[in-house]
C-alpha positions in Angstrom: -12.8 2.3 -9.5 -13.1 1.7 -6.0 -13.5 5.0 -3.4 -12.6 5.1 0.5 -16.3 4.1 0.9 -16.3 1.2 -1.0 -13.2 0.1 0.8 -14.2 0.8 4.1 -17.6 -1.2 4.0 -15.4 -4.1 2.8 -12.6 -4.5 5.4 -11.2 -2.6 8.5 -7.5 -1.5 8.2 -5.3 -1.1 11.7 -2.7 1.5 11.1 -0.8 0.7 13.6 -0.1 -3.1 12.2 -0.7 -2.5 8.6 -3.2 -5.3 8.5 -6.5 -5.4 6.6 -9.5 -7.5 7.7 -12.6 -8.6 6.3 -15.4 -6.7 8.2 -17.7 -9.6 7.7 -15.6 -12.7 9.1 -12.7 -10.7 11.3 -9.9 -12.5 9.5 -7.3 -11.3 7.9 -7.3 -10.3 4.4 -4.3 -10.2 1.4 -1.7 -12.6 0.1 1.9 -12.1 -0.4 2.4 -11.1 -4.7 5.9 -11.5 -5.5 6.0 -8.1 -7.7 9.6 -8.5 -8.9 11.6 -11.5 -10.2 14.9 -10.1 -10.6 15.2 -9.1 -7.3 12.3 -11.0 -5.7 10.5 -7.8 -4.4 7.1 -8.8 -2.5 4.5 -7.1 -2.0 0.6 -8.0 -0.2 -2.3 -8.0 -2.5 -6.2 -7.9 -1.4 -9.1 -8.7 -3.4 -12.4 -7.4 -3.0 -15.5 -8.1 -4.9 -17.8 -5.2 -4.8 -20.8 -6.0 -6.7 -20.1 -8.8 -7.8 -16.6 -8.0 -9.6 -12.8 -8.6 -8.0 -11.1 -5.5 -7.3 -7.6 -6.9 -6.8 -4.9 -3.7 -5.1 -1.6 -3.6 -3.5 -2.5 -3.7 0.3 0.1 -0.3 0.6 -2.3 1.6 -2.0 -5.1 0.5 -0.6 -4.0 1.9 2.8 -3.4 5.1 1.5 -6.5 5.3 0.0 -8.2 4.3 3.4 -6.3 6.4 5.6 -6.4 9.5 3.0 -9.9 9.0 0.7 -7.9 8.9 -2.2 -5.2 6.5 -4.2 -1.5 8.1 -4.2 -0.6 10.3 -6.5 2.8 9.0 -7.7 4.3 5.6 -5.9 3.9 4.5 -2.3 7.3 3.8 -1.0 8.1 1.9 2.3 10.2 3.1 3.9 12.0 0.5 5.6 12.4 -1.7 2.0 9.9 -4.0 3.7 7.2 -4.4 1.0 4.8 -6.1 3.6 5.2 -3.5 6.1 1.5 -1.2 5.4 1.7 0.8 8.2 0.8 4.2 7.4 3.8 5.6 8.8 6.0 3.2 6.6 4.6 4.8 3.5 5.1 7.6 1.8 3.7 8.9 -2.1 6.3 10.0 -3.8 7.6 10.6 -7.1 9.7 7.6 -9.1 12.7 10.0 -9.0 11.9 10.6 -4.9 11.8 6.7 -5.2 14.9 5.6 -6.4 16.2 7.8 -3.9 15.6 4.9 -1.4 16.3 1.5 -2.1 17.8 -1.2 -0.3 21.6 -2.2 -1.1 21.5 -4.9 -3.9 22.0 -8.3 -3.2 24.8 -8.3 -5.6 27.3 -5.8 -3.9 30.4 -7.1 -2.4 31.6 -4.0 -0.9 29.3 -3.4 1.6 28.7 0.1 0.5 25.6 0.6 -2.0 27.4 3.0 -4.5 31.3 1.7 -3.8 33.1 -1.0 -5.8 36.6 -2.7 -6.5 38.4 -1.7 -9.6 41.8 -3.5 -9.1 43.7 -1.5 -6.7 41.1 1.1 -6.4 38.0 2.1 -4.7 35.8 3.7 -7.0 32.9 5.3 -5.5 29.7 6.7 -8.3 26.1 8.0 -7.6 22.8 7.4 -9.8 20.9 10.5 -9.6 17.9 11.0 -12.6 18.8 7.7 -14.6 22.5 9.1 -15.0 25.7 7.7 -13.5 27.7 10.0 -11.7 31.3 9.4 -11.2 32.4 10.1 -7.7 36.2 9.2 -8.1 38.7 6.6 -8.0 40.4 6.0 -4.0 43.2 3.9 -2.4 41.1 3.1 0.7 37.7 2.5 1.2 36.9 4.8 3.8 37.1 7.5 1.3 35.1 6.0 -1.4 32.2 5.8 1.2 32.9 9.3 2.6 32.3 10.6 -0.9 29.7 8.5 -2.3 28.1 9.9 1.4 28.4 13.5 0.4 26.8 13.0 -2.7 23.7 11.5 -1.1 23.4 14.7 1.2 24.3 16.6 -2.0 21.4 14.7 -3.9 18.8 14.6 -0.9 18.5 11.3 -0.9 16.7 9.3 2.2 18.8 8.1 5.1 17.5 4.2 4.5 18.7 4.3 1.2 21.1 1.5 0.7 20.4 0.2 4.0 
C-alpha cells in the first residue's frame, strides 16, 4: 500500500493544475485510462515503482491522498464531469449514492433535459433516486416536465452540475 510519504518522495502534485510530476526528471507524469466503454469515461492513471514494484492509481485518488495523507473513503467525484480535471477543488469523496447524484446528461437524451422524455404527445418527466425510478408525471409542454423533474432534484439534494 502506498502512504502520503511514499507518494510525495516520488512526484510533486500542483493543486492548482491537477498535474503530477516526476520529482526526479520535472516532467509530467500519468496517461489518459479510458475507465468506461459504454460511455467512454476517462480518467488519468500514474505509475509508480517504489522498491522496485509498480504502484499503478487513478491520478484523482492519488491527489487526495497527497493533499489529505490518506486515500478517500468512498469515491472521488469531479465535479465538473471532467475525469482529467485533478484539481483538488474539483474533487470531492463521497458516497456512490452522493455520486450518482452528479452525473453528466447522457449522450443518448434527445430532450435536452437529463430526466425528461417524449412519450407521444406527452412530456414525461421521472427521477432516479437510490437505484429506484421515480415517476414524476406525464405533461403537455415541456417547460413543466423540467420544472418538476427540477423540484425533485432540490427535493432529493442532488448537486447543481448534475445533468449538466
Amino acid at each position: 500500500m502506498i502512504t502520503q510519504k511514499m507518494l510525495k518522495s516520488k512526484v510533486t502534485y500542483d493543486k492548482d493544475s491537477g498535474l503530477f510530476y516526476n520529482k526526479k526528471t520535472g516532467r509530467r507524469v500519468g496517461f489518459i485510462h479510458s475507465s468506461n466503454k459504454i460511455n467512454n469515461t476517462k480518467y488519468i492513471k500514474i505509475a509508480i515503482i517504489i522498491d522496485g514494484k509498480e504502484h499503478r492509481h487513478y491520478a484523482h485518488r492519488l491527489a487526495w491522498l497527497y493533499t489529505y495523507g490518506k486515500f478517500p473513503e468512498f469515491q472521488i467525484d469531479h465535479i465538473d464531469h471532467d475525469g482529467t480535471n485533478n484539481k483538488i477543488h474539483n474533487l470531492r469523496d463521497v458516497a456512490q449514492a452522493q455520486n450518482s447524484k452528479n452525473v453528466k446528461k447522457s449522450s443518448s437524451n434527445t430532450s435536452g433535459y437529463t430526466g425528461v422524455w417524449r412519450r407521444g404527445r406527452m412530456w414525461v418527466s421521472e427521477i432516479m433516486v437510490d437505484r429506484k425510478k421515480i415517476k414524476l408525471g406525464s405533461y403537455k409542454n415541456i417547460q413543466d416536465a423540467v420544472i418538476a423533474r427540477m423540484k425533485a432534484e432540490k427535493k432529493y439534494v442532488f448537486h447543481e452540475n448534475h445533468g449538466k
